[in-house]
BAFI-3210 file (N, C-alpha, C; in Angstrom, 3 decimals, decimal comma, padded with zeros to 6 digits):
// residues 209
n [1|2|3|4|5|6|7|8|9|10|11|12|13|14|15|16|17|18|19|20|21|22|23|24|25|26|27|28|29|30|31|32|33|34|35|36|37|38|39|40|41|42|43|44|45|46|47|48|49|50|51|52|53|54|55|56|57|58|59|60|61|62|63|64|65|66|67|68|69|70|71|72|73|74|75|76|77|78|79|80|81|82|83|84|85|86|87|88|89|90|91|92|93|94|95|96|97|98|99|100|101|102|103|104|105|106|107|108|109|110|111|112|113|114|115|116|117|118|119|120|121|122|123|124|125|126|127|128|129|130|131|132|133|134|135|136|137|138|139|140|141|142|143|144|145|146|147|148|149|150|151|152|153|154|155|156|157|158|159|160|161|162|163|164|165|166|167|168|169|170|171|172|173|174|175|176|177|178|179|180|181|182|183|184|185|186|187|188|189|190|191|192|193|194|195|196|197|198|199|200|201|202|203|204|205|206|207|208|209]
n.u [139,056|141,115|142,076|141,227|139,559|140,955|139,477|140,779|141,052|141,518|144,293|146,199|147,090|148,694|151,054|154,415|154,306|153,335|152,936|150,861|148,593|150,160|150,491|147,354|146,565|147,229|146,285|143,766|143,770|143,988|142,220|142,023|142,133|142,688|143,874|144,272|146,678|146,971|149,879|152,040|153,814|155,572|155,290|155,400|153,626|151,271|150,195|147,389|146,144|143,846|140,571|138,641|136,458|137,388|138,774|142,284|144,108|145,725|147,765|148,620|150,609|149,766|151,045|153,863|156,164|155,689|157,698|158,307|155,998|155,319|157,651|156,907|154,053|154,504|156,093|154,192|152,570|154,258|154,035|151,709|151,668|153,277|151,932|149,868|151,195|153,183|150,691|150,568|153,056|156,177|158,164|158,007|159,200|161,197|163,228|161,465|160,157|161,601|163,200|160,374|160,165|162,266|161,928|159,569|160,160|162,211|160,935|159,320|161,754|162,934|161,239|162,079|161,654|161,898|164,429|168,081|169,449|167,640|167,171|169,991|169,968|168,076|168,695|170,962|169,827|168,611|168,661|168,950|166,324|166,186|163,594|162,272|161,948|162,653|164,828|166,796|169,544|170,624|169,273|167,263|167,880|168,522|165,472|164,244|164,992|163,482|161,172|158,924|159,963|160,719|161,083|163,973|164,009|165,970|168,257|169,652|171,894|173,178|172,931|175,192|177,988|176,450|173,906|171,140|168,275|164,456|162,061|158,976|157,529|157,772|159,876|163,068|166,643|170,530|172,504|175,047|178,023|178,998|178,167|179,072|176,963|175,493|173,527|174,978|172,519|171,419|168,994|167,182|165,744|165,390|167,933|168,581|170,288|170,000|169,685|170,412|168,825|170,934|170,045|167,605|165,139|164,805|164,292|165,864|166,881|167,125|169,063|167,590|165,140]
n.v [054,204|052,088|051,973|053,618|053,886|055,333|057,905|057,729|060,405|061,996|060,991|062,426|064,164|062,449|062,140|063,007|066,313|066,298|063,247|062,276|061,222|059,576|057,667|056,996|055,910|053,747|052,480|052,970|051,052|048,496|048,233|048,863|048,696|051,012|051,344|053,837|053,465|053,733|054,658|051,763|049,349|047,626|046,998|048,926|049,417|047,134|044,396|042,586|039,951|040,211|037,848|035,999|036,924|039,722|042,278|043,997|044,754|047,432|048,764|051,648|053,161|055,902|058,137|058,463|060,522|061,990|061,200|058,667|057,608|057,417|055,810|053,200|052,202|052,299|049,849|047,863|048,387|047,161|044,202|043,782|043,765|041,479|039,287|039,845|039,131|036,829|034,992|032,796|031,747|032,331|033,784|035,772|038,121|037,899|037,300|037,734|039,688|041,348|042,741|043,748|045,794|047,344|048,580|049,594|051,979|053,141|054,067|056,483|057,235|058,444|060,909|062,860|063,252|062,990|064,263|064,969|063,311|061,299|060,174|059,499|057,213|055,508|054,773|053,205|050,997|049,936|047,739|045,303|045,733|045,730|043,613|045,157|048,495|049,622|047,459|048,867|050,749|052,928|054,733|054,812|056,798|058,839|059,470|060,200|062,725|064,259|063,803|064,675|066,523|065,157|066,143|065,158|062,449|060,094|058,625|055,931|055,306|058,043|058,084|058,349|056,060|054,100|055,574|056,082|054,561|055,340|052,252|052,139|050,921|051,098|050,332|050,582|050,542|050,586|052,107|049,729|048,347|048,412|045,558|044,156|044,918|045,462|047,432|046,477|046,177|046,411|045,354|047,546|047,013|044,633|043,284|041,848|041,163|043,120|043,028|045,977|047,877|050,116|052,058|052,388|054,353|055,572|057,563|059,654|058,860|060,426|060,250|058,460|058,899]
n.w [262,720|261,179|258,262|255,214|252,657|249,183|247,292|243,951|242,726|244,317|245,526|244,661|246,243|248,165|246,613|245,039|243,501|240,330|239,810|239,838|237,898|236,413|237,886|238,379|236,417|235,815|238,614|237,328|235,283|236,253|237,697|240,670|244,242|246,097|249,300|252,236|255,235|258,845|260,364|259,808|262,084|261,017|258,009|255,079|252,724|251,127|249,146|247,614|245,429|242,590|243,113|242,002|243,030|244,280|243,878|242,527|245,747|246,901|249,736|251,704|253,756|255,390|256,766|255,637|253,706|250,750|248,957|249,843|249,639|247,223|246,283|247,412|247,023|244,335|244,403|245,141|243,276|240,974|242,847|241,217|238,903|238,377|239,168|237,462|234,833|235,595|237,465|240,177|240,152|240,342|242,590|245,709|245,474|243,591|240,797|238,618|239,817|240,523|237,723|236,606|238,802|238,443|236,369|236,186|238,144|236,810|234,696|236,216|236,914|234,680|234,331|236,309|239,043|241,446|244,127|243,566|245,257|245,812|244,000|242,681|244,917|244,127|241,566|241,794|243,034|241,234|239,220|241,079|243,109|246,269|248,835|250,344|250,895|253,631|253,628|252,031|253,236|252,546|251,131|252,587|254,631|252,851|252,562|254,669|255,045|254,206|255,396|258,415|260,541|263,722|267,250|269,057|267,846|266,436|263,674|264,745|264,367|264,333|267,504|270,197|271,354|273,999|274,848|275,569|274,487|273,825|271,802|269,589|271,103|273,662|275,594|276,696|275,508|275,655|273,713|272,378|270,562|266,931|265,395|262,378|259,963|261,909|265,155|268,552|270,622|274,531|276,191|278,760|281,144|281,256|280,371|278,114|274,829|271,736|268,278|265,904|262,993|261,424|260,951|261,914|263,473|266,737|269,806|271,527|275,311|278,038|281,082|283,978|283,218]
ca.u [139,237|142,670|141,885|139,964|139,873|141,010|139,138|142,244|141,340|142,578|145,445|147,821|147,613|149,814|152,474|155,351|153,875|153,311|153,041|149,025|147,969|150,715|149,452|146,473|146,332|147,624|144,673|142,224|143,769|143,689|140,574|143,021|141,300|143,579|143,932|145,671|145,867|147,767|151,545|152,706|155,195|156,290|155,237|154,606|152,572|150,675|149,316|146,208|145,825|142,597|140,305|136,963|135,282|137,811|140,227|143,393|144,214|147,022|147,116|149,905|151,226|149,242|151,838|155,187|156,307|155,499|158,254|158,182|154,527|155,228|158,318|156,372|153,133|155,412|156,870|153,212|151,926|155,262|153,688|150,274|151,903|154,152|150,950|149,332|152,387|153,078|149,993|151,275|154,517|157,534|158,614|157,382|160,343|162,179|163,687|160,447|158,986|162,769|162,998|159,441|159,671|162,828|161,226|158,503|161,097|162,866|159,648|159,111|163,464|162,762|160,508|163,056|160,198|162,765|165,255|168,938|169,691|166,921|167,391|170,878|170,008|167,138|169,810|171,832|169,454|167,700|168,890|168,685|165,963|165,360|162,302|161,371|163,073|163,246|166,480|167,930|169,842|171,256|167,522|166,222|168,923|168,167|163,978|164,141|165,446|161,946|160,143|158,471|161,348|160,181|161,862|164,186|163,860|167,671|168,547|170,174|173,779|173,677|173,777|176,901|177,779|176,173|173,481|169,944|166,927|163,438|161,526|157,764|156,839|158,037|161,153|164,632|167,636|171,323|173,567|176,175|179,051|178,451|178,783|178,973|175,958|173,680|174,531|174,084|171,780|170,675|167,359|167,525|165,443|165,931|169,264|168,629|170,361|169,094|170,200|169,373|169,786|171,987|169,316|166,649|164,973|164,470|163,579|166,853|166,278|167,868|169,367|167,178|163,502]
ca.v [053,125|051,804|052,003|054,358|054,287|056,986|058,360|057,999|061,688|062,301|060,547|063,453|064,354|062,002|062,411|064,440|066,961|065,566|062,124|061,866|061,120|058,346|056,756|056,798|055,254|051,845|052,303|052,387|050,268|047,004|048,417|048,505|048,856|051,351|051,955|054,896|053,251|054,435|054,144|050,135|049,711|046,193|047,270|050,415|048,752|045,669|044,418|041,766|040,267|040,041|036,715|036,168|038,009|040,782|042,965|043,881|045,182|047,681|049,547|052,037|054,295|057,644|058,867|058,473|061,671|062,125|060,079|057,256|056,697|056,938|054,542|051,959|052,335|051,599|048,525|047,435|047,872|045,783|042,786|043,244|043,551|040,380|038,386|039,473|038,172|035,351|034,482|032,603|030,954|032,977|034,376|037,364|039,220|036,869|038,161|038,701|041,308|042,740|043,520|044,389|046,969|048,410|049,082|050,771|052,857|053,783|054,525|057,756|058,528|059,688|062,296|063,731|063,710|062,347|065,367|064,332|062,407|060,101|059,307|058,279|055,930|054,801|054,033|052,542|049,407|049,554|046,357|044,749|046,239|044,618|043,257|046,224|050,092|049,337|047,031|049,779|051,909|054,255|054,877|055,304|057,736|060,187|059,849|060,390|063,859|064,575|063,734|065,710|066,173|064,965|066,344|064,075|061,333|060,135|057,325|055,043|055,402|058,946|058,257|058,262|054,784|054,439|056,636|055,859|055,239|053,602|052,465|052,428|050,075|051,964|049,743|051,621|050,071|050,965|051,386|049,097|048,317|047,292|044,129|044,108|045,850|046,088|047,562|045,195|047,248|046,055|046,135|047,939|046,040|042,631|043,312|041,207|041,652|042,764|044,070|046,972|048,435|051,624|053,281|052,597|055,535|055,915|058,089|059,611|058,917|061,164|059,452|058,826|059,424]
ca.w [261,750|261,321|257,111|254,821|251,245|248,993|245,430|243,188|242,007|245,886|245,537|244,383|247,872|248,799|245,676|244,418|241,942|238,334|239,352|240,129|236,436|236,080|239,040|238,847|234,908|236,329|239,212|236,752|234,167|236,974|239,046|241,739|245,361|247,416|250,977|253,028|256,526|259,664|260,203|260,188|262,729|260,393|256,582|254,509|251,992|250,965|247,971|248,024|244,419|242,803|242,922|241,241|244,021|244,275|243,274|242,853|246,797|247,609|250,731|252,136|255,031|254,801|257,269|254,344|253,077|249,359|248,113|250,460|249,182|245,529|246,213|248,156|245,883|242,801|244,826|245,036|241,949|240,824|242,488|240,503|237,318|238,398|238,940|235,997|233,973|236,285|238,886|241,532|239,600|240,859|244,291|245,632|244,828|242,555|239,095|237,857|240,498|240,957|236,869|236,712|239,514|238,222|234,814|236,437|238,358|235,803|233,942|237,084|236,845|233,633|234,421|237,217|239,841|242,419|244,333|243,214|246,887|246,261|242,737|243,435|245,733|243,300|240,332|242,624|243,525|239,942|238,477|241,681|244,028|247,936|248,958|251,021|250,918|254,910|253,702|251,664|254,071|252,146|250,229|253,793|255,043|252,190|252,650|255,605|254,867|253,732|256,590|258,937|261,926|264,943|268,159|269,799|267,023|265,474|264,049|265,662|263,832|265,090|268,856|271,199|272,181|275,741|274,990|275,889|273,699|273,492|270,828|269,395|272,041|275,112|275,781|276,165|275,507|275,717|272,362|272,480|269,759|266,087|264,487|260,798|259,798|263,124|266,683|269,393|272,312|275,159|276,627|280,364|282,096|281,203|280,596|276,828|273,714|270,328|266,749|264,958|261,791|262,354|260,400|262,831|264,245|268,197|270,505|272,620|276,410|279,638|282,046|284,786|282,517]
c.u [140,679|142,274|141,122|140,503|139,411|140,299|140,990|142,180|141,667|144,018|146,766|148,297|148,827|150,971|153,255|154,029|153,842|153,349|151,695|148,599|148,495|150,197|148,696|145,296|146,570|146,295|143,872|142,353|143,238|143,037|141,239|142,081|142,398|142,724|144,366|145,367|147,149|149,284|151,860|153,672|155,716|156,601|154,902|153,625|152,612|150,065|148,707|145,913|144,507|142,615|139,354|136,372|135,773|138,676|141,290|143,463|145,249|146,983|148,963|149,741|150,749|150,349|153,454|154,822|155,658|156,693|158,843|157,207|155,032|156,244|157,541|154,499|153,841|155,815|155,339|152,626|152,997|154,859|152,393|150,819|152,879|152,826|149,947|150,144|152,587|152,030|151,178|152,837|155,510|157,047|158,069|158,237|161,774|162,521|162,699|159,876|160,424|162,549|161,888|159,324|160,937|162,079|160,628|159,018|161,595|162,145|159,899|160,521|163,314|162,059|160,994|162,385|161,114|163,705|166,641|169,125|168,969|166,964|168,775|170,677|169,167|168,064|170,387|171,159|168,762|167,754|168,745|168,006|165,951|164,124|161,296|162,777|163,565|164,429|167,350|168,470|170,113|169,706|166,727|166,917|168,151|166,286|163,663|164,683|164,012|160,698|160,083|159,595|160,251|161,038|162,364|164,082|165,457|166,954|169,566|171,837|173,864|173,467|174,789|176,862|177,050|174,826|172,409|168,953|165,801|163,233|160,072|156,993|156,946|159,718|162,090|165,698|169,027|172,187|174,851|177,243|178,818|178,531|178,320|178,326|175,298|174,269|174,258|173,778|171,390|169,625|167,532|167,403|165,764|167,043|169,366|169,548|170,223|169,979|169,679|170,114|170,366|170,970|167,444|166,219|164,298|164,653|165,033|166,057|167,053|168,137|168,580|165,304|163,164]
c.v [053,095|052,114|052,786|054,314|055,930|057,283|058,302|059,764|062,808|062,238|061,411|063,690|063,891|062,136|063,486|064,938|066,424|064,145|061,215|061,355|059,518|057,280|055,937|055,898|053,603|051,559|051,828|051,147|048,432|047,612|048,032|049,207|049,384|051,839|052,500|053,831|054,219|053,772|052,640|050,327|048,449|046,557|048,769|050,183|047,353|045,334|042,670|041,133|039,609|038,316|036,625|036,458|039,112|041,121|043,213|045,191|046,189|048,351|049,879|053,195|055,792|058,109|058,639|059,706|061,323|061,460|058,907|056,870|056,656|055,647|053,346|051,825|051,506|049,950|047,476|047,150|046,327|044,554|042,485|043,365|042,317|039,520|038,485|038,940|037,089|034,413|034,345|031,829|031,108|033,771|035,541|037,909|038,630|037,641|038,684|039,535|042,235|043,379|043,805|046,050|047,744|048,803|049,908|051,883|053,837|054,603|056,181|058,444|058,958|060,619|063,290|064,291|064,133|064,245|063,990|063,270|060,794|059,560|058,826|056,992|055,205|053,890|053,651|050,753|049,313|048,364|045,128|045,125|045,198|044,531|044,303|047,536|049,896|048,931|047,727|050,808|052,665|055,195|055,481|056,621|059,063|060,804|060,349|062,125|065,028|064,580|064,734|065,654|066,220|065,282|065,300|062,893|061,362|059,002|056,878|055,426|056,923|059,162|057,621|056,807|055,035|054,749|055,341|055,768|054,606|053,942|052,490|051,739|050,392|051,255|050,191|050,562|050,890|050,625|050,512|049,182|047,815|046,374|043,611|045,331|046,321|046,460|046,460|045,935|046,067|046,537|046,424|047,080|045,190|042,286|042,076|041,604|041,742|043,516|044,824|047,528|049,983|052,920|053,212|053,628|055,547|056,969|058,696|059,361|060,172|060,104|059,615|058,814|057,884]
c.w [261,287|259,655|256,306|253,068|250,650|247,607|244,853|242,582|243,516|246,202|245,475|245,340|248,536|248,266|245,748|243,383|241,178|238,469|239,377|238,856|236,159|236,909|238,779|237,054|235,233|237,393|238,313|236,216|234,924|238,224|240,406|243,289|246,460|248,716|251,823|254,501|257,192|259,749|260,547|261,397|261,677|258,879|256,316|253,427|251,859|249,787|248,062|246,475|244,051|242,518|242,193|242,413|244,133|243,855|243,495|244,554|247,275|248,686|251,409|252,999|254,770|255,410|256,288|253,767|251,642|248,752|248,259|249,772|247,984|245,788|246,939|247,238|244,734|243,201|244,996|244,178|240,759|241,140|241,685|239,347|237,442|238,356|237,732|235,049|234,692|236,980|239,989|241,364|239,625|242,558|244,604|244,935|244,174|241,596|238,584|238,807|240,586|239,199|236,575|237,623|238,849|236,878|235,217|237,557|237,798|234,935|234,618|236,589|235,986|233,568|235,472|238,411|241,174|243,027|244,130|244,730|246,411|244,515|242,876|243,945|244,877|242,164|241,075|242,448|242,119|239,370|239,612|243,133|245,464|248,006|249,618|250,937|252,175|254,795|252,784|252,364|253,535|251,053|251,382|254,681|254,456|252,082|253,817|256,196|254,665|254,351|257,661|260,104|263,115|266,315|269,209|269,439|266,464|264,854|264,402|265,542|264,227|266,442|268,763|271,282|273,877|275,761|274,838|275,405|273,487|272,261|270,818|270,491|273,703|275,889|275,917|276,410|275,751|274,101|272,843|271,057|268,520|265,858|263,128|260,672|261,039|264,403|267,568|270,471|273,011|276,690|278,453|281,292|282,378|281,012|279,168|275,866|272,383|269,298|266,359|263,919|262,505|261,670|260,944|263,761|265,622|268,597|271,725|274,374|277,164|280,656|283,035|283,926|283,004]
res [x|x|x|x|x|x|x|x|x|x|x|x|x|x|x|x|x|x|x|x|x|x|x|x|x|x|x|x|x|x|x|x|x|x|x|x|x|x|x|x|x|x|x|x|x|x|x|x|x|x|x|x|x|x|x|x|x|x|x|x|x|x|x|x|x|x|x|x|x|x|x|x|x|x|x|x|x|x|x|x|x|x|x|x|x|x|x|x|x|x|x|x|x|x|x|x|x|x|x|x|x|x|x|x|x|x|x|x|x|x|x|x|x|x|x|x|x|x|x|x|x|x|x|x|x|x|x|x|x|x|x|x|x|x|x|x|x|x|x|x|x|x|x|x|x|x|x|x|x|x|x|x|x|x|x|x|x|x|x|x|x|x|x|x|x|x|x|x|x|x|x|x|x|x|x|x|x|x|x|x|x|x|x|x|x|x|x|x|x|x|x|x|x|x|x|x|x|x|x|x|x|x|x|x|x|x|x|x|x]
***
């Protein structure tokens, strides 16, 4: 089953230390209906809001370290406390879900849950978060510190030019040269070319594999 719901008195599981209680007070408070599923390759969470048949919906990446999930959790509950103050009358991530979610950010930085790396980067985007952590590179740099190391996983900005690498889909490309923000690779076979963030993580190849 691609989805399984979790007891919120489970939930710590997935957190930093000391942050299961805070959590899991907003759960109850909006009868919130979570869902661990398996790794997205597109999103890390989702939030569903309630209707008169159901409830409020969130659902996130069991595979995220412990402070990927709390950050992408928090970025979720942000849009259910935007639709309970707004409904459907602002943007997803318009002024009111960006100062909403930093509030409830800021709420966690004060309890110093965070390791210094990743609070940095947290005060950094506070007054003006992105729509997803995916477009904070320098947020994803330092979480990614935290994750389980996988052998033979970079990202992207640390290969060679030249160098060889697929991705989740089996595809390998070639790095090529940046431009601005993104490199421009292209794909072996088809001999295509695509962008990537430099903080995209692939898979080195061998010449010849």
């Amino acid at each position: 089953m691609p989805k399984k719901e979790v007891p919120v008195d489970h939930l710590q599981h997935y957190l930093p230390p000391g942050t299961g209680e805070q959590v899991m007070t907003y759960l109850h408070q909006y009868k919130v209906h979570l869902t661990i599923t398996r790794g997205r390759k597109t999103i890390l969470g989702d939030y569903r809001h309630r209707t008169h048949y159901d409830a409020h919906r969130i659902s996130v990446n069991g595979n995220l370290n412990a402070y990927s999930f709390l950050i992408t959790l928090l970025h979720e509950l942000a849009h259910l406390l935007t639709f309970e103050a707004h409904t459907n009358r602002v943007q997803a991530h318009g002024a009111e879900w960006k100062k909403i979610y930093g509030e409830l950010l800021f709420r966690f930085l004060q309890h110093k849950i965070f390791p210094a790396d990743i609070e940095k980067e947290l005060m950094q985007s506070l007054h003006n978060p992105a729509a997803s952590s995916c477009a904070e590179e320098g947020l994803l740099r330092v979480l990614r510190n935290y994750d389980e190391k996988k052998e033979g996983h970079h990202l992207l900005e640390e290969l060679p030019f030249g160098a060889l690498f697929s991705i989740a889909d089996g595809r390998i490309f070639r790095k090529g040269e940046k431009l601005r923000k993104r490199f421009k690779c292209e794909e072996v076979k088809t001999k295509k070319w695509y962008l990537f963030s430099p903080v995209y993580e692939v898979r080195r190849v061998a010449c010849g594999e």
